[in-house]
LUMDO-149092 format. One record per residue: residue in three letters; z, x, y of N, C-alpha, C in turn. Coordinates in pm, whole numbers, padded with zeros to 5 digits, always signed. Atoms other than C-alpha are relative to their C-alpha. Layout:
ALAZXYZXYZXY...
This chain:
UNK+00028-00138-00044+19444-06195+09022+00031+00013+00150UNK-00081-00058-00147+19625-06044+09322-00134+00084+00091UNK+00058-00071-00109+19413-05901+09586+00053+00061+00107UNK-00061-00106-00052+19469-05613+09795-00007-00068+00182UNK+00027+00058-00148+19355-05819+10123+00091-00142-00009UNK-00083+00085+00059+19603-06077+09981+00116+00014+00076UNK-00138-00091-00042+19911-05885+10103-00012-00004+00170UNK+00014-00031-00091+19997-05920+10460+00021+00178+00055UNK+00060-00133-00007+19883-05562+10642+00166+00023+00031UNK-00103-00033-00023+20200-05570+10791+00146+00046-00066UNK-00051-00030+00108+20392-05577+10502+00022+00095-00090UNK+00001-00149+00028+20259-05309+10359-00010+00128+00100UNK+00001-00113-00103+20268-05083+10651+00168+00023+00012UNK-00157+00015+00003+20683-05167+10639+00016+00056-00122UNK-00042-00083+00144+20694-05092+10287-00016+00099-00042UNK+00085-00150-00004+20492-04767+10281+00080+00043+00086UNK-00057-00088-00093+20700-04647+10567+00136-00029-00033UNK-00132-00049+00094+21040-04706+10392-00029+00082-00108UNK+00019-00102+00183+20926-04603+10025-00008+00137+00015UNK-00040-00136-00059+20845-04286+10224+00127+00017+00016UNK-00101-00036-00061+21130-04211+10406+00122+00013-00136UNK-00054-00023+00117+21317-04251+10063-00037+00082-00102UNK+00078-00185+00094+21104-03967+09904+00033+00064+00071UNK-00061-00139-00057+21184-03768+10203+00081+00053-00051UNK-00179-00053+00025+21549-03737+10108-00022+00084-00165UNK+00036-00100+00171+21422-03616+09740-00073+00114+00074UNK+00075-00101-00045+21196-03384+09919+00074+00111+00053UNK-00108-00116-00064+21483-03231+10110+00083+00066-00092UNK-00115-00050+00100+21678-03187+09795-00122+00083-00081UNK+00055-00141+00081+21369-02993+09643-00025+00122+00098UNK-00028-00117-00099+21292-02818+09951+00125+00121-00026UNK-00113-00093-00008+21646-02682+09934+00033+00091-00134UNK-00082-00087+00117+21722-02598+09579-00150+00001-00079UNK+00085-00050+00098+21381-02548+09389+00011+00163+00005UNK-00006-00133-00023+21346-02207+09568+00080+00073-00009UNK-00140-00116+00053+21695-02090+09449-00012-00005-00141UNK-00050+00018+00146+21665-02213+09095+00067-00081+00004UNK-00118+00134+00039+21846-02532+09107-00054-00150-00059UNK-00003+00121+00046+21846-02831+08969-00009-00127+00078UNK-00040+00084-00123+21735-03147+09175+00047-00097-00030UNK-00083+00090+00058+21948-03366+08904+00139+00008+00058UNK-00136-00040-00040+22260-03196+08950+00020+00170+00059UNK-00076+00077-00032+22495-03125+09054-00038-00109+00099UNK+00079+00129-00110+22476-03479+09262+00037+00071+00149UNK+00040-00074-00121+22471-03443+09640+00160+00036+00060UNK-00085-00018+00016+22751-03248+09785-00009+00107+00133UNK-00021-00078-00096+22863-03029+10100+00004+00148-00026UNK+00009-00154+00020+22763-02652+10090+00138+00071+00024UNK-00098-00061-00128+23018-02590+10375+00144-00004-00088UNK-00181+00024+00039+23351-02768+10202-00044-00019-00108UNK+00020+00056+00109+23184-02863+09894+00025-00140-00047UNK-00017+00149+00065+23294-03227+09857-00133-00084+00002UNK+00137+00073+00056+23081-03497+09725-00048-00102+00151UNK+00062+00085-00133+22833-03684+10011+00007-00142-00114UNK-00025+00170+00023+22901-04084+09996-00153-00039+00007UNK+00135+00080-00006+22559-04264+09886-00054-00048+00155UNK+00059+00071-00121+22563-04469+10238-00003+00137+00120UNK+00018-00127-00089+22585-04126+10422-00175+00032-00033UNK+00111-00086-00002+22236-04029+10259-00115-00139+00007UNK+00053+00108-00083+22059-04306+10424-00108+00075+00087UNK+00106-00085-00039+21710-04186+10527+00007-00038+00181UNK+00018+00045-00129+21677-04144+10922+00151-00038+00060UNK-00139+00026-00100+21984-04322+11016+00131+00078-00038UNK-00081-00099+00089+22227-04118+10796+00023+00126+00150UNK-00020-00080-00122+22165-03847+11056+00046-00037+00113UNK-00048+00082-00157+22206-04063+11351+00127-00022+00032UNK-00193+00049-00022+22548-04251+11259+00087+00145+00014UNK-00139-00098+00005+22670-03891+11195-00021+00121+00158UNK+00000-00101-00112+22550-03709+11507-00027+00123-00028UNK+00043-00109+00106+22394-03431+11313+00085+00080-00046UNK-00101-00073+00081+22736-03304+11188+00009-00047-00105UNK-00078+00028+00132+22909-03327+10847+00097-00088+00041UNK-00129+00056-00054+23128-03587+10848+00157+00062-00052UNK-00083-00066+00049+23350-03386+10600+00050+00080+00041UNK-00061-00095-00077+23398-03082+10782-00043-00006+00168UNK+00010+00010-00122+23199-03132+11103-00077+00134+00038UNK+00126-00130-00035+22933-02850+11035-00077-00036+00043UNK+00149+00056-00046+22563-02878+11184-00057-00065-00087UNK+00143+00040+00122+22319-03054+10978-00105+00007+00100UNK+00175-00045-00051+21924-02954+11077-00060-00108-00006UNK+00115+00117-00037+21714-03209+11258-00102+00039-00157UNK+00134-00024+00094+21483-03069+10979+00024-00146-00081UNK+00007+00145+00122+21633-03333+10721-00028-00141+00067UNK+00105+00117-00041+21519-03652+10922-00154+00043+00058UNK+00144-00102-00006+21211-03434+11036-00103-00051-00189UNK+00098+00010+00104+21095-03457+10680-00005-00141-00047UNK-00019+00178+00088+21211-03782+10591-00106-00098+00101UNK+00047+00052-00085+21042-03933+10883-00177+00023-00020UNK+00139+00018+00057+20710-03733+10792-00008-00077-00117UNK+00026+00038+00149+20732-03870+10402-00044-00165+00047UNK+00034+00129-00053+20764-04231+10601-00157+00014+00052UNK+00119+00004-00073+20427-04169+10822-00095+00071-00092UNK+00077-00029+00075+20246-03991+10555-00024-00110-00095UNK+00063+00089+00113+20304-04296+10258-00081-00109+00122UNK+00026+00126-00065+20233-04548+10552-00180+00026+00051UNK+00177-00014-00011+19899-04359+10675-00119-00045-00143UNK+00077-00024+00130+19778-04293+10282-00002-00179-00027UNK-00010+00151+00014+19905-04705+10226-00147-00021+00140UNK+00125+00039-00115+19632-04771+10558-00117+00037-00068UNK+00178-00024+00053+19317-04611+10416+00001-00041-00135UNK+00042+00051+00173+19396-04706+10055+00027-00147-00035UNK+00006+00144+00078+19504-05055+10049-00002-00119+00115UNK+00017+00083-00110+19504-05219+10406-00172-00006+00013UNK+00096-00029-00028+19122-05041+10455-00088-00063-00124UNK+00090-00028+00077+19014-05096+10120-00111-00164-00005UNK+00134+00087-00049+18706-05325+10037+00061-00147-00085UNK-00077+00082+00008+18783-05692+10013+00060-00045-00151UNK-00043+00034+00153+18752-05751+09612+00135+00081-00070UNK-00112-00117+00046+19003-05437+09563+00112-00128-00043UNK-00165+00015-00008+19302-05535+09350+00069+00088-00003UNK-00119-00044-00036+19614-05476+09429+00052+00122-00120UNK-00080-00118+00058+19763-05295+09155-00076+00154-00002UNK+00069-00105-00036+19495-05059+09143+00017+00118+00116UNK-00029-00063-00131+19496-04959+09472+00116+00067+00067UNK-00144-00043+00019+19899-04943+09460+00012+00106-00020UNK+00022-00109+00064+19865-04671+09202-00059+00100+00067UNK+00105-00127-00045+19611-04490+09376+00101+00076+00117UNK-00108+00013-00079+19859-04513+09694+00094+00080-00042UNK-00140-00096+00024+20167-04365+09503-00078+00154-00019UNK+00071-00153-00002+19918-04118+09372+00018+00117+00107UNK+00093-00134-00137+19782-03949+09700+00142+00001+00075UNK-00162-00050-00060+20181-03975+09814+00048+00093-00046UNK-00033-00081+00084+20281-03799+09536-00062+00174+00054UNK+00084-00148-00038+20023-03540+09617+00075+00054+00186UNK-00017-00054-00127+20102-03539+10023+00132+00064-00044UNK-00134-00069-00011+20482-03492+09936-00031+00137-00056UNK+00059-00147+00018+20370-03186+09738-00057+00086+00101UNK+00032-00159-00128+20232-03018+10040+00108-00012+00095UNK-00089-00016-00085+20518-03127+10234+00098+00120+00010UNK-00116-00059+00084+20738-02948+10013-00012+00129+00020UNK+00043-00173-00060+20526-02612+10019-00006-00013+00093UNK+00036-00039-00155+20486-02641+10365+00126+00083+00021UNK-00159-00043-00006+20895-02596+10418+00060+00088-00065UNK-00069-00096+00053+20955-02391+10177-00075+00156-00005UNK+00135-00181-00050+20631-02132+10238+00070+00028+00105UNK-00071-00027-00159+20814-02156+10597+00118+00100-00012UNK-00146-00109+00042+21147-02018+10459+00003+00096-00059UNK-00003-00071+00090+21072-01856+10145-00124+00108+00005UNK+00118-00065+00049+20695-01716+10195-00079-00033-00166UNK+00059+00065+00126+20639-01887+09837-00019-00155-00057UNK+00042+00152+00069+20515-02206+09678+00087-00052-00132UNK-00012+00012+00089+20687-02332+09432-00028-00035-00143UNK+00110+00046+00120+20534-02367+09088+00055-00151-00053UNK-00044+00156+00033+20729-02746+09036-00105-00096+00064UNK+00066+00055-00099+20513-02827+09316-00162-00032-00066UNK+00126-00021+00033+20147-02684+09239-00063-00043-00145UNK+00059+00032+00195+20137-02692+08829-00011-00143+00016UNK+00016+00214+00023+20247-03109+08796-00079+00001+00093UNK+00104+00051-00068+20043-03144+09079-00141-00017-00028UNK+00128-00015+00006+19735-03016+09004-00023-00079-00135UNK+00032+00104+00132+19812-03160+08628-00033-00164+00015UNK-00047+00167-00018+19856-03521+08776-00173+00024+00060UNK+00093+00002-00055+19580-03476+08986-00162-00039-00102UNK+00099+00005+00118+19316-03412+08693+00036-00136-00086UNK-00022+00078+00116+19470-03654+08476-00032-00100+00073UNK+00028+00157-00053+19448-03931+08733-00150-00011+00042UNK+00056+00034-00088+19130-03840+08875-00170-00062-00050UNK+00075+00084+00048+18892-04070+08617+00044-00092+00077UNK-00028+00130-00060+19094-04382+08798+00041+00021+00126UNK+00008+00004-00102+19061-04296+09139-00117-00013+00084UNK+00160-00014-00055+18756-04344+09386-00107+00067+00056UNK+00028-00151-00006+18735-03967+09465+00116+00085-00077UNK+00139-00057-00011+18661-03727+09376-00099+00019-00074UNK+00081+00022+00102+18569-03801+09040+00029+00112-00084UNK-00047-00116+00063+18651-03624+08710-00087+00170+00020UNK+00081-00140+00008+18375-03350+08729+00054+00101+00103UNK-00012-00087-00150+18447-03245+09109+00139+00017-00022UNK-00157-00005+00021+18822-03290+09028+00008+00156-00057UNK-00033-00106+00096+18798-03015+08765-00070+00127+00081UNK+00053-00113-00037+18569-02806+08949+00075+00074+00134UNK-00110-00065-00129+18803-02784+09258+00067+00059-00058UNK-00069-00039+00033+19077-02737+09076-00026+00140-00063UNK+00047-00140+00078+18932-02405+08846-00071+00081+00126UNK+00054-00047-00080+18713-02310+09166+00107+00049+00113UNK-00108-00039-00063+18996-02296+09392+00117+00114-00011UNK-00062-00090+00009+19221-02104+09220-00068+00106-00031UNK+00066-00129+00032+18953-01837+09110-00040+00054+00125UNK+00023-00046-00127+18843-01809+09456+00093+00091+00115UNK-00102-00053-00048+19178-01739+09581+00056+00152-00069UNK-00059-00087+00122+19326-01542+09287-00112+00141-00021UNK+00110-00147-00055+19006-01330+09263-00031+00109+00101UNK+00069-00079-00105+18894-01238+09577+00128+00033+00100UNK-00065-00022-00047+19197-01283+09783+00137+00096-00068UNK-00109-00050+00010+19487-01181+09566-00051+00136-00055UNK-00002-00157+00077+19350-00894+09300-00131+00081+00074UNK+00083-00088-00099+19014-00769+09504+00068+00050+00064UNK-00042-00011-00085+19182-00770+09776+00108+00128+00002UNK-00127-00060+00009+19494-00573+09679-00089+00128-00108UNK+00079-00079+00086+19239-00339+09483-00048+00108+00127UNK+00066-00091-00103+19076-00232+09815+00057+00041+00096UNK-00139-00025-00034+19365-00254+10008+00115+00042+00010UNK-00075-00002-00004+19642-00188+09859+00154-00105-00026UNK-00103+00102-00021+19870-00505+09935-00106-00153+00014UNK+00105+00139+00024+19734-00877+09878-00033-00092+00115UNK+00012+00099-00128+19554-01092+10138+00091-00078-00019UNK-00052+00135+00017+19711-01410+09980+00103+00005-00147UNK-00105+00014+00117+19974-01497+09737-00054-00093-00130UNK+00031+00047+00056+19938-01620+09408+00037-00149+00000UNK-00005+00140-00042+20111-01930+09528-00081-00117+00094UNK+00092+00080-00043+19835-02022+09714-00139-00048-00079UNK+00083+00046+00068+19595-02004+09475+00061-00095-00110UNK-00069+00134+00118+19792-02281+09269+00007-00080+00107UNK+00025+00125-00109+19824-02455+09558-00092-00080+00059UNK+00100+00078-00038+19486-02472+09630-00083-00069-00136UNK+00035+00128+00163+19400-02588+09240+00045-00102-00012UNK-00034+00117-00040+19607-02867+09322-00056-00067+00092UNK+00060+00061-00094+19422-02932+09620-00136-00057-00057UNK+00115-00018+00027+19131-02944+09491-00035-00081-00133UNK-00010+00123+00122+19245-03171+09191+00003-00118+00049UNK-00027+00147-00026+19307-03438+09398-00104-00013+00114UNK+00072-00010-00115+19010-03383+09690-00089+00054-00065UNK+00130-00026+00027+18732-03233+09477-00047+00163+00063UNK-00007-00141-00029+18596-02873+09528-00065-00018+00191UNK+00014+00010-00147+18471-02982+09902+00141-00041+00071UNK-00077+00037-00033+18815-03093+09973+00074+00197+00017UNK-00070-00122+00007+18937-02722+09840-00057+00113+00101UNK+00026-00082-00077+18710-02529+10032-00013-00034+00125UNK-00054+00062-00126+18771-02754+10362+00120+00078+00052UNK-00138-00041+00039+19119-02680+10289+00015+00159+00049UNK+00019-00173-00016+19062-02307+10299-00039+00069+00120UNK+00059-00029-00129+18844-02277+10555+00045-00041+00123UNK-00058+00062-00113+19014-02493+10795+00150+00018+00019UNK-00103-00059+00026+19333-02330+10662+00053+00128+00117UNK-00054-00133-00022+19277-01997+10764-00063+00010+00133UNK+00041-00023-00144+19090-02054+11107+00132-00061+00068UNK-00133+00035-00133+19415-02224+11252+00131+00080-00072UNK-00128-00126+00014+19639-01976+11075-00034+00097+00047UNK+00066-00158-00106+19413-01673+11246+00080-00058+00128UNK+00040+00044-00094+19445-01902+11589+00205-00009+00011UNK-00160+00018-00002+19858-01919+11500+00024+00139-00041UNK-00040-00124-00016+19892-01593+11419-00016+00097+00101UNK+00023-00086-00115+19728-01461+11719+00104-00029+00123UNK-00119+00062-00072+19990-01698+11881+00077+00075+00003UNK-00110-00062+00028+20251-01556+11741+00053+00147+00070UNK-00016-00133+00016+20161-01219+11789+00016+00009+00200UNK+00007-00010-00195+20075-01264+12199+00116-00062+00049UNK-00091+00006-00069+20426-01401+12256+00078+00065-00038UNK-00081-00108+00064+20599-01107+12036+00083-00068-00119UNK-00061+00042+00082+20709-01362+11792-00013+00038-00138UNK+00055-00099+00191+20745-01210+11416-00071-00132-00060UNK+00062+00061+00092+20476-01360+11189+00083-00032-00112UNK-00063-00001+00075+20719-01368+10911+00140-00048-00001UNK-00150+00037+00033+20981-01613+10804+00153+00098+00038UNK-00082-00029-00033+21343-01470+10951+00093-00019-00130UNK-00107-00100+00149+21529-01478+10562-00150+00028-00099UNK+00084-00044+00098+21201-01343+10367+00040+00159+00023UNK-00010-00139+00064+21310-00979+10242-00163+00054-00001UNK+00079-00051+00012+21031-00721+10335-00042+00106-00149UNK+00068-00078+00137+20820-00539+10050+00108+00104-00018UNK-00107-00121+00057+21056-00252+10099+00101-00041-00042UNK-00121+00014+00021+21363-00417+10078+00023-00060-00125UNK+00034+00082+00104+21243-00619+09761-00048+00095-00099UNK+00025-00114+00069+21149-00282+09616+00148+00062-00047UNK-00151-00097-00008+21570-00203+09654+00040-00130-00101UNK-00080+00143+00094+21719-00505+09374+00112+00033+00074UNK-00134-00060-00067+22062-00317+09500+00009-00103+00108UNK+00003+00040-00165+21974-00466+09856-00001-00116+00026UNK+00069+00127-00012+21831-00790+09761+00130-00108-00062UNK-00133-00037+00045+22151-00831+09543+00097-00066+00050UNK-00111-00016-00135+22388-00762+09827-00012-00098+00071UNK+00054+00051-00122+22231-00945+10053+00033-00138-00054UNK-00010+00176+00069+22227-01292+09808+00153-00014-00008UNK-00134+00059-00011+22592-01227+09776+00051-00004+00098UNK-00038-00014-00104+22665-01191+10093+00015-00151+00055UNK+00047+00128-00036+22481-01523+10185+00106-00082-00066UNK-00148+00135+00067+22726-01729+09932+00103+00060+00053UNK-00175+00036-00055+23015-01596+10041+00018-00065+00159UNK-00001+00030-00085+22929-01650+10387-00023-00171+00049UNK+00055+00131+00030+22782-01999+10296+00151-00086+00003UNK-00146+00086+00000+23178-02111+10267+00082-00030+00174UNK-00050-00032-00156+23252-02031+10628-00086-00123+00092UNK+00074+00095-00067+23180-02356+10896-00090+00022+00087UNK+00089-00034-00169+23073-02106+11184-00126+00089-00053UNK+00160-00025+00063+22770-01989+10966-00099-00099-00015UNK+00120+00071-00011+22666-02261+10883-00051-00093+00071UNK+00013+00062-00154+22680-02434+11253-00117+00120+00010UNK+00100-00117-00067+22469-02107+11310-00157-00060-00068UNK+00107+00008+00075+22222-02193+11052-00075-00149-00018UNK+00039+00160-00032+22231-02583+11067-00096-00073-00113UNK+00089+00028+00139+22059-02611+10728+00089-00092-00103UNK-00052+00043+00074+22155-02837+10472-00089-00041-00153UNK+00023-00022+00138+22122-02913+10104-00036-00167-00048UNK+00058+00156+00018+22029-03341+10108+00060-00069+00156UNK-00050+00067-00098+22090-03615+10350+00155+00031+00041UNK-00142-00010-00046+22413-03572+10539+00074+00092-00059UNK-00079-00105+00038+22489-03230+10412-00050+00105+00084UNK+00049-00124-00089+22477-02876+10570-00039+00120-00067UNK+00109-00106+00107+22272-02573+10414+00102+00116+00013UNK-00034-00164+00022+22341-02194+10339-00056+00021+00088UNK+00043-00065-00119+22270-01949+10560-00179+00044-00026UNK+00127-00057+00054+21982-01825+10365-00125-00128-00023UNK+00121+00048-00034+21783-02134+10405-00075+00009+00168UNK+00114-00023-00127+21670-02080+10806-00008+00165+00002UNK-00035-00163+00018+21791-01699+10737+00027+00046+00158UNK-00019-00015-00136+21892-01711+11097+00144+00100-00033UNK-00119-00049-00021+22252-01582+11034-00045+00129-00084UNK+00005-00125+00082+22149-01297+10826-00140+00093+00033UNK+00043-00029-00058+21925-01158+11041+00008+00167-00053UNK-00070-00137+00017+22111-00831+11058+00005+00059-00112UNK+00042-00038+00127+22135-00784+10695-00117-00016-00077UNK+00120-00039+00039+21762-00808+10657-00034+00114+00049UNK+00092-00142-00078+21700-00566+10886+00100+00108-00074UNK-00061-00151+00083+21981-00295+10694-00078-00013-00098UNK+00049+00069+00147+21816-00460+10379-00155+00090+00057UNK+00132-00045-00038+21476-00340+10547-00009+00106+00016UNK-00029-00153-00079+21598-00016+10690+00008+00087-00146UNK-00053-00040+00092+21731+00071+10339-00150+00045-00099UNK+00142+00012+00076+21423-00009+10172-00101+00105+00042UNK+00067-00023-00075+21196+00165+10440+00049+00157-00088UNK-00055-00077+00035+21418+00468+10309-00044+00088-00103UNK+00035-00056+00114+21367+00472+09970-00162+00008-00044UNK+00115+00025-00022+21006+00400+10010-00076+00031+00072UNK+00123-00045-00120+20797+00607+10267-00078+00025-00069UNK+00181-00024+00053+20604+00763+10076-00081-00068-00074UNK+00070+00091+00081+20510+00455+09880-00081-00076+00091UNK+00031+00132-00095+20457+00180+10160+00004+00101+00106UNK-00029-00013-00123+20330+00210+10476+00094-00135+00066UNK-00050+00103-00045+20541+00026+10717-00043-00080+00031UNK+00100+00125-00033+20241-00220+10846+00038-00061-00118UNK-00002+00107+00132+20257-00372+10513+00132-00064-00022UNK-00122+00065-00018+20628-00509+10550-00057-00136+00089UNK+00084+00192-00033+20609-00916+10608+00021-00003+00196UNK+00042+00044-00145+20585-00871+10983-00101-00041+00023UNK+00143+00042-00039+20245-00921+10990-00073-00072-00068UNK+00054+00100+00101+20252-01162+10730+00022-00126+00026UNK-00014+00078-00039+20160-01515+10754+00053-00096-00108UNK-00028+00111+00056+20315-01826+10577-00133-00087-00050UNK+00151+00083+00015+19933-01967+10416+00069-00155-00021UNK+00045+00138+00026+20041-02269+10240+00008-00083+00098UNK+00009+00119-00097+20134-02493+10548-00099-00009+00034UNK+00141+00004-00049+19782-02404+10683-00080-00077-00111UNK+00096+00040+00052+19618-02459+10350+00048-00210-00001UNK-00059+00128-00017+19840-02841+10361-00028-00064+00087UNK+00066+00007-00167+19711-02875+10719-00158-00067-00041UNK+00092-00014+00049+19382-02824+10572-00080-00122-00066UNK+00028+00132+00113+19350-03088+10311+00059-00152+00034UNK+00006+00119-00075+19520-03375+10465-00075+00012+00121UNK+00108-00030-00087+19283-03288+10781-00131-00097-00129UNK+00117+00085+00054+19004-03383+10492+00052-00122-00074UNK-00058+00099+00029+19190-03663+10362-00049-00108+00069UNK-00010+00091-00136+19202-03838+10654-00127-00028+00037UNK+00116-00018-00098+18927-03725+10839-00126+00098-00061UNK+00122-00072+00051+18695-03516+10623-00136-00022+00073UNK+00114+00004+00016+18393-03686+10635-00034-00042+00155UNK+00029+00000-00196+18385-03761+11041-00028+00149+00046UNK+00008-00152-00062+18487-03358+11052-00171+00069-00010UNK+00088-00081+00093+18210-03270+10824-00165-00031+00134UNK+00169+00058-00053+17916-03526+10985+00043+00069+00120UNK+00023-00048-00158+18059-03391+11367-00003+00167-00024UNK+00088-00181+00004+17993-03008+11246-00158-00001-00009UNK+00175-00013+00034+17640-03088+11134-00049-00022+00105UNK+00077+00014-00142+17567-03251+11452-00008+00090+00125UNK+00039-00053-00079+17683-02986+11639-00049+00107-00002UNK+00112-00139-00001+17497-02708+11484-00155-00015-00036UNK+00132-00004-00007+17206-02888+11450-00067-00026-00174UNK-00004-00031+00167+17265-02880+11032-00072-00142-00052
């Protein structure tokens, strides 16, 4: 019998921080194409810009970017710091989760156990990685993300050492009713337009599958006080709250517009000096559409908006267009690794300082 204190620490702190960095590069390929509808089988990996196929040793986590100088080597478009950005978190996220679960754990722990548990709570971080980047771009979560998640979550969480099946289930059902209730349909009842998206309330049933219903309402709460504290940011340096390619309510009210606008993006997506503008890409050592930073299409949101605004006064007020809307899931992702990590230090240094 293998023991988890068996394993030099070092060892696994090297191995956890590759095995990451090699999920990043999957992460970047869902990042990019879940939120269009694509496939993260096929087609295999391949240049937006010229379309030819990327060489295996090109998609080389971390250094891949480096040898190429963040261009394409094919055509010599931008590629976006973002793709070693993520790959680099996926490295420091398995290598932290590897530290508290199998370097920290208690001396009898075996190994395989603990392993498992390890890929587990990776599995789960990459899932918020994923919504984080793509709430950033898109304003939505993707349901590939939240559903398996929250399913894995429950299913694993008899053989884990939190949070235990009961609390597992009760996050998970508590979370999303909390959200989904009060935030999305109350809300949009008394209102008008919805505090929160329904992608957050799946997001936070996942949370809450794998962290227990104190994990979900951590999550929430510690969500939305540093998304108030970033939105007030935002707002006091005149920066728009709202993703730069997310289509406002009006313009998403026009299909015509929304349409236009998607074809526009592919055709423009063929052109090198778009997507130097946009610097986005589609896996390791490739370069994106325009419509993932939505930087180049700027201009055709705002006709796209103008158009909308048009056909729609007397429906929508203009406040309710995504200017003043915030991106939740990265906050609620914020949130829950925050209690991951550090929960129960956060928790005992609130009590102490209110006296609780």
């Amino acid at each position: 019998m293998i023991l988890a204190h068996d394993l030099p620490a070092i060892f696994v702190r090297i191995t956890a921080f590759l095995f990451g960095t090699l999920w990043g590069s999957f992460f970047n390929v869902a990042i990019h194409r879940w939120p269009r509808g694509m496939s993260v089988v096929t087609p295999p990996s391949h240049c937006p810009a010229c379309g030819k196929p990327i060489a295996p040793f090109r998609n080389v986590p971390l250094l891949g970017w480096l040898f190429l100088r963040g261009k394409a080597q094919c055509c010599g478009a931008k590629i976006s710091a973002r793709y070693p950005l993520v790959e680099l978190l996926g490295g420091v996220l398995c290598l932290a989760i590897a530290e508290r679960v199998i370097v920290q754990s208690a001396e009898a722990s075996e190994v395989v156990p603990v392993a498992l548990e390890t890929l587990g709570y990776f599995m789960f971080a990459g899932g918020l990685l994923i919504a984080t980047f793509v709430d950033l771009d898109f304003m939505e979560i993707p349901d590939e993300v939240s559903l398996p998640g929250a399913a894995l979550g429950l299913a694993t969480a008899p053989l884990r050492s939190m949070p235990g099946a009961a609390d597992a289930a009760l996050g998970a059902g508590g979370g999303f009713l909390v959200v989904q209730l009060l935030f999305v349909w109350v809300y949009e009842r008394l209102t008008g337009r919805r505090g929160m998206g329904e992608g957050d309330a799946k997001l936070l049933a996942m949370i809450g599958a794998w962290l227990g219903w104190q994990g979900a309402l951590f999550a929430l709460v510690a969500g939305a006080m540093q998304g108030v504290l970033v939105a007030i940011a935002l707002i006091a340096t005149g920066r728009p709250t709202t993703p730069a390619g997310v289509l406002t309510e009006e313009s998403t009210a026009n299909p015509d517009a929304k349409t236009r606008r998607e074809a526009e993006e592919r055709d423009d997506a063929t052109t090198e000096e778009d997507t130097e503008e946009t610097g986005d890409d589609d896996e390791r050592g490739e370069v994106g559409t325009p419509d993932a930073e939505g930087e180049a299409d700027e201009d055709e949101d705002e006709d796209d908006a103008a158009e909308g605004d048009d056909d729609d006064d007397d429906d929508d007020e203009p406040e309710s267009t995504g200017r003043m809307k915030v991106p939740f899931g990265p906050f609620l992702a914020i949130g829950a690794l925050e209690f991951f990590f550090f929960g129960e230090r956060l928790i005992a240094a609130y009590l102490r300082w209110s006296g609780l």
